[in-house]
VEXDRENKE-45790 format. One record per atom (N, C-alpha, C, O): residue in one letter; x, y, z. Coordinates in steps of 0.2 Angstrom, whole numbers, plus 5000, padded with zeros to 4 digits. Atoms other than C-alpha are relative to their C-alpha. Example, Ala and Ser with C-alpha at 12.3 -4.5 7.8 and 13.67 -1.06 7.14 Angstrom:
<sites>
A500449945000A506249785039A500450065000A500950055003S499649944999S506849955036S499650055003S499950115004
</sites>
This chain:
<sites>
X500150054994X543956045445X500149934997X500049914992X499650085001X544655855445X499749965005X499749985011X500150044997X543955735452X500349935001X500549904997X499450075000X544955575461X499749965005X499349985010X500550074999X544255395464X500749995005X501250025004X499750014994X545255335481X499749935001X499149915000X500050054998X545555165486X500250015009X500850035009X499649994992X545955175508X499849935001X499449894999X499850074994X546455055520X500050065009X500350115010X499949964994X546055105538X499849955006X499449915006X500150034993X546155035557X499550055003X499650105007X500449964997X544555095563X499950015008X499650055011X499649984993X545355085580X499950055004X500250105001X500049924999X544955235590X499650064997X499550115000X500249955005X544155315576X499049995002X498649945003X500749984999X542255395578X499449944995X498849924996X500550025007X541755315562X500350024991X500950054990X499849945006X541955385543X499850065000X500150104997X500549935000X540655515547X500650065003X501050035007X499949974999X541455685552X499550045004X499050075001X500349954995X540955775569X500150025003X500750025002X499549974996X541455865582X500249945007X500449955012X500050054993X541455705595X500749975000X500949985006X499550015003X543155645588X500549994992X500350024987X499950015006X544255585574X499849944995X499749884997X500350035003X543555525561X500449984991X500850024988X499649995007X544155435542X500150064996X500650084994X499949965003X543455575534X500550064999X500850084995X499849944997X544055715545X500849984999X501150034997X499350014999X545855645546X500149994990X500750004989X500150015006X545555625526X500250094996X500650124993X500049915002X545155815524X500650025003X500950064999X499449974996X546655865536X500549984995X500950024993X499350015005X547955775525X499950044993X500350084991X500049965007X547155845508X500250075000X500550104996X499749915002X547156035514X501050005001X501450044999X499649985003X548855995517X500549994996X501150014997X499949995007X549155965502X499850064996X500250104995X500249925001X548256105494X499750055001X499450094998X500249934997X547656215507X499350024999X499150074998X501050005000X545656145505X499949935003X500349885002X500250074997X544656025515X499349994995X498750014996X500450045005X543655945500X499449975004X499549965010X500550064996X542055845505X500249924997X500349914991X499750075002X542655655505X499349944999X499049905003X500950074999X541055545502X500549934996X500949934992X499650075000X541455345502X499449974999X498950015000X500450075000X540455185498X499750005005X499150025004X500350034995X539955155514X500250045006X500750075005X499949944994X539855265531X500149945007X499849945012X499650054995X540855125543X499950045008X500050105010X500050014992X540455125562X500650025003X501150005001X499549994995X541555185576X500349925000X500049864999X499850084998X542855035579X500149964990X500549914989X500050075006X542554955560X500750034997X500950094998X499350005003X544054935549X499750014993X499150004992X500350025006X544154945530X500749974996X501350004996X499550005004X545354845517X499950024995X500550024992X500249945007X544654945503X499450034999X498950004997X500749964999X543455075505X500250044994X500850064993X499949965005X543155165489X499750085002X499350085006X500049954998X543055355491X500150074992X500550064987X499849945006X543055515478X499850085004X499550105009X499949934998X543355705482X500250034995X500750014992X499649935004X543655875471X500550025001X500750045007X499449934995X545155985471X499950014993X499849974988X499749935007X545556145459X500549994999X500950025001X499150035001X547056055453X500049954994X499649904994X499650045004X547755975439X500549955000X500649924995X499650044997X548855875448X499949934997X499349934995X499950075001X549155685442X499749975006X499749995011X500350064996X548255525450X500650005007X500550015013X499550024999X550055495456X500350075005X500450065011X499849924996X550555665463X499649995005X499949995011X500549994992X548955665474X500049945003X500049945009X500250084991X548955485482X500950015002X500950005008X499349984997X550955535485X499950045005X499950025011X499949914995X550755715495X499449985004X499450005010X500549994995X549055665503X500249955004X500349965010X499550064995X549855495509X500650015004X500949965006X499349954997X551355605515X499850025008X499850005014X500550004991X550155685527X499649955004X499449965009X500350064996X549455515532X500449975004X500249945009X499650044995X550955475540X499949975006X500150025010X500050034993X550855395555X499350005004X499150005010X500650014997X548855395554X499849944997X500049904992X500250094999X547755245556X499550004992X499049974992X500350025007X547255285536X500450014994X500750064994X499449995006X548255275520X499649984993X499149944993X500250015006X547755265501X500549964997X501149974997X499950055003X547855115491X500350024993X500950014991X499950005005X547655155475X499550084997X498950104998X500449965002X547155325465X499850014997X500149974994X500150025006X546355365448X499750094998X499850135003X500549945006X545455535438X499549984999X499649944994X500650045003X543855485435X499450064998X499450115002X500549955003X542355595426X499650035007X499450005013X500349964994X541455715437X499549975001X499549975007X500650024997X539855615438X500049945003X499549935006X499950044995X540555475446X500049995008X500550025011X500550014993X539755445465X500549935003X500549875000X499850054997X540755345477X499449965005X499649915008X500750024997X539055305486X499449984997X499149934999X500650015003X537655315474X500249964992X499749944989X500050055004X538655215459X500149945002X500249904997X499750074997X538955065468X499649955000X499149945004X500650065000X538154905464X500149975005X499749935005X499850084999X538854785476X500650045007X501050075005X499549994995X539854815495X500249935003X499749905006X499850044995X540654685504X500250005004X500650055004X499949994991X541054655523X500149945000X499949904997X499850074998X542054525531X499950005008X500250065011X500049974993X541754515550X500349915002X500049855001X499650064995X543154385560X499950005004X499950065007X500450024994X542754295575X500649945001X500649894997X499650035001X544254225584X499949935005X500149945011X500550044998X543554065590X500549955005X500549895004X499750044996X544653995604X500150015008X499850065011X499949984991X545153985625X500550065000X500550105005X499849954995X546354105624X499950064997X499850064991X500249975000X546054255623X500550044993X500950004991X499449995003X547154375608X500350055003X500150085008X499449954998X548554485610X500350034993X500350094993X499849965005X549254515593X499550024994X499650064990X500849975004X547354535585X499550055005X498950085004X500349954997X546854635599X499850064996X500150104993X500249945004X545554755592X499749994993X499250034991X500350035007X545354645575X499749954999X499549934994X500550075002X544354515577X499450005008X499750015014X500350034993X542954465592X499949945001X499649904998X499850044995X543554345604X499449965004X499149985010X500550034997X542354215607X500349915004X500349855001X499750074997X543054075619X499749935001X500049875003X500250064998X541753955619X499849964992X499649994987X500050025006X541653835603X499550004998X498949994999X500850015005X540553855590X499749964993X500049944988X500150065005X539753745580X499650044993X499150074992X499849945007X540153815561X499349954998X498849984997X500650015007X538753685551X499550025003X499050024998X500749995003X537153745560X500050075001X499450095002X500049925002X537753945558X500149994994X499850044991X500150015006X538053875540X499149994997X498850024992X500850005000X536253825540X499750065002X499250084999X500749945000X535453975546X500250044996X499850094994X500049935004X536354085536X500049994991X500250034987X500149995007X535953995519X499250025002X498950024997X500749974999X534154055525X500150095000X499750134998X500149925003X534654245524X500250034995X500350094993X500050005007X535054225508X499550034994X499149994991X500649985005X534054335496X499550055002X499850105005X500249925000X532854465497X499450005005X498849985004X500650014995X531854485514X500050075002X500350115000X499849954997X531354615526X500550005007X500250005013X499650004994X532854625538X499750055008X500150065013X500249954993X531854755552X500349985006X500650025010X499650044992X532554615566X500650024997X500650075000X499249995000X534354645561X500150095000X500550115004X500049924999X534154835559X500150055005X499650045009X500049964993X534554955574X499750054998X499550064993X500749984997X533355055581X500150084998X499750124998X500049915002X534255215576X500150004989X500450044986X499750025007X534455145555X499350044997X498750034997X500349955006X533755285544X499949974993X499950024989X499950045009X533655165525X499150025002X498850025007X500549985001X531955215520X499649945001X499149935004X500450064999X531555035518X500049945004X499449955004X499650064997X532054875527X500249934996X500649894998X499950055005X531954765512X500750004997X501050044995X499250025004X533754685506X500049944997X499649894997X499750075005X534554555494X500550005002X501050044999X499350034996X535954485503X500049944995X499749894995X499950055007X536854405487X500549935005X500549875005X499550064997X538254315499X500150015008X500350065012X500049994991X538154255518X500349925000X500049875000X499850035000X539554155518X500649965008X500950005012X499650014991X540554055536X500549964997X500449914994X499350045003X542353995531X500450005008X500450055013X499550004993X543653935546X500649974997X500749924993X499450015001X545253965544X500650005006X501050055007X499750014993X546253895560X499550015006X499049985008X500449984993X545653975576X499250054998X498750065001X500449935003X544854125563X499349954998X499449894996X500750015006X542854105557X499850064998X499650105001X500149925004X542554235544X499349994997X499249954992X500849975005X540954275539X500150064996X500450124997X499949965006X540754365522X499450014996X499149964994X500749975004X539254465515X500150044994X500650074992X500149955007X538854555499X499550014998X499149974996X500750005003X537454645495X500250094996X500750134997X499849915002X537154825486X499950045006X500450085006X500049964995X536654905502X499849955006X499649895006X500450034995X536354865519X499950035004X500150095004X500349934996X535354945534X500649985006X500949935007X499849984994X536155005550X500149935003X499749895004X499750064996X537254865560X499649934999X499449895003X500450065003X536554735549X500349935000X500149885001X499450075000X538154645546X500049985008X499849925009X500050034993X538354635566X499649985003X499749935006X500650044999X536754595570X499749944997X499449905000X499950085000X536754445561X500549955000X500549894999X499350034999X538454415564X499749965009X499849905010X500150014991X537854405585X499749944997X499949894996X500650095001X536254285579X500549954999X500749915004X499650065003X537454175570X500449975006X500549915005X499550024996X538654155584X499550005008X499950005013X500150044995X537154115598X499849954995X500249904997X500350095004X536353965585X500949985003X501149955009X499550035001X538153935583X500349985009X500749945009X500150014995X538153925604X499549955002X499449935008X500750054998X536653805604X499350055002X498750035002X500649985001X535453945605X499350004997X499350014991X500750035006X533653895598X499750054997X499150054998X500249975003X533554035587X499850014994X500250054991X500250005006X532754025572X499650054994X499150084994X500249945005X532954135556X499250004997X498850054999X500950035003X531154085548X499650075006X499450125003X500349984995X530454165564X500350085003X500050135005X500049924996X531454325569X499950034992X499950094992X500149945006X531154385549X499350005003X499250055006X500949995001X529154355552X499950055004X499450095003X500049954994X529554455571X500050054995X499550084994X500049915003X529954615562X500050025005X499450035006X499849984993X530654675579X500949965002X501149905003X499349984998X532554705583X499949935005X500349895004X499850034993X532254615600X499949914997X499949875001X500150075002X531954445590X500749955001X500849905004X499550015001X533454425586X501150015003X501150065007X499349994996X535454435593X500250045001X500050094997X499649954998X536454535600X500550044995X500850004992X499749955002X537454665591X500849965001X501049945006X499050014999X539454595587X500150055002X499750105003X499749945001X540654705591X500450034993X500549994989X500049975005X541154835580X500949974996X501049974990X499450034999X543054765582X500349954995X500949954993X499850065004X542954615570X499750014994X499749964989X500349995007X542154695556X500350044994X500750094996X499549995003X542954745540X499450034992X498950004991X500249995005X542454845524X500549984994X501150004993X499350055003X543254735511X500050034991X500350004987X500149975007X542854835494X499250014996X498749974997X500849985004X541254905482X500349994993X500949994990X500149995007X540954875465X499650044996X499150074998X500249945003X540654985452X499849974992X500049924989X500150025010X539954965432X500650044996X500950024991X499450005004X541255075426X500649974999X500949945004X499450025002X542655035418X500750055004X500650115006X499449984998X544455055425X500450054996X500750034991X499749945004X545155245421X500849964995X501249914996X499050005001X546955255411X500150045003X500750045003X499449954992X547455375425X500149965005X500449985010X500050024992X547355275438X500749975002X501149954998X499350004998X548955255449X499849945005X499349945008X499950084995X549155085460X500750005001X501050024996X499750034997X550455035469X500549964998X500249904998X500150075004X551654915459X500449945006X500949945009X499850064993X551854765471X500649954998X500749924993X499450035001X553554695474X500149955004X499849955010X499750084997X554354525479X500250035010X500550085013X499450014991X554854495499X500249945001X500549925005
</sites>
């Protein structure tokens, strides 16, 4: 048995989620369909992070078994064969020791969620970013979000269906950058609870509306309803996990060429 470290890029467009159900398609499930066919088994796919209906990823880390000897190289070829013309593709592949956990090694996830801040509406980000027409004022959502910096209980940002045993987080980076029309907000913590990133995405973006919402006050609430609304799923992005190991000598990448 082999084990294979996976790098994906996927448009969560349409798609259920990561998770695998019978309600629709899902990463994994579109994941396991290309690998059997390749070799004629649907492996279990576990990833870094279990992405929401709607969210995107530019590199979700991912590992699965096959009874195969196959090369790094061989497998991200034939399973990305079968990807063709779906909304997930493998970046980068590697061989990594059996006890390697794409979910339970993971020190560190990051999420970028864009927010496209103008009158008109989009046409060619339709889908990738959420579309807020009314101007927002970027220094005092800077300001609230150097306040959820560090180790609090986020309960108010949590959804009402989030299973994490605890509500306590260390949210290492809650960062607001504007790039043209774009405001990207960027998070990194080890873990986060259930629509966490969204739910302080929304807050940020009423303060940033003139709303008199003050973080101080919905951590002390500890109650969901304190706090803002739910982004949509639309503008949110899994932008890569960190790991303590070191990078195999099997790994196969991509070699990137001039345009």
């Amino acid at each position: 048995m082999t084990r294979y470290r996976v790098t994906l890029e996927y448009d969560g467009t349409g798609l259920i989620g990561w998770q695998e159900n019978r309600q629709g398609p899902s990463v994994q499930s579109i994941m396991k369909d290309a690998i059997a066919g390749f070799c004629g088994t649907r492996p279990d796919v576990v990833a870094a992070g279990r992405t929401d209906a709607g969210v995107h990823a530019a590199a979700m880390t991912a590992h699965f078994d096959l009874d195969t000897n196959a090369d790094a190289n061989t497998v991200m070829r034939a399973v990305n064969f079968y990807l063709t013309g779906r909304p997930v593709s493998i970046l980068s592949c590697e061989i990594v020791p059996d006890t390697f956990h794409a979910r339970f090694d993971c020190t560190a996830r990051h999420y970028r969620y864009v927010v496209l801040n103008r009158p008109s509406a989009p046409v060619l980000m339709g889908g990738r970013v959420w579309w807020v027409p009314r101007k927002l004022d970027i220094s005092a959502m800077r300001v609230a979000a150097e306040k959820l910096l560090g180790n609090h209980d986020f309960t108010s940002f949590r959804a009402v269906q989030c299973q994490a045993k605890s509500p306590i987080k260390t949210l290492d980076v809650c960062r607001i950058t504007q790039q043209g029309d774009e405001i990207i907000f960027e998070f990194s913590a080890r873990s986060f609870l259930h629509h966490m990133v969204r739910n302080i995405v929304g807050t940020l973006v009423e303060i940033g509306q003139g709303k008199p919402f003050d973080i101080d006050e919905i951590f002390a609430a500890k109650n969901r309803s304190a706090a803002g609304p739910t982004a949509p799923a639309c503008g949110l992005y899994f932008m890569g996990a960190d790991y303590s190991m070191d990078a195999s000598p099997n790994s196969c990448e991509p070699v990137p060429t001039d345009k």
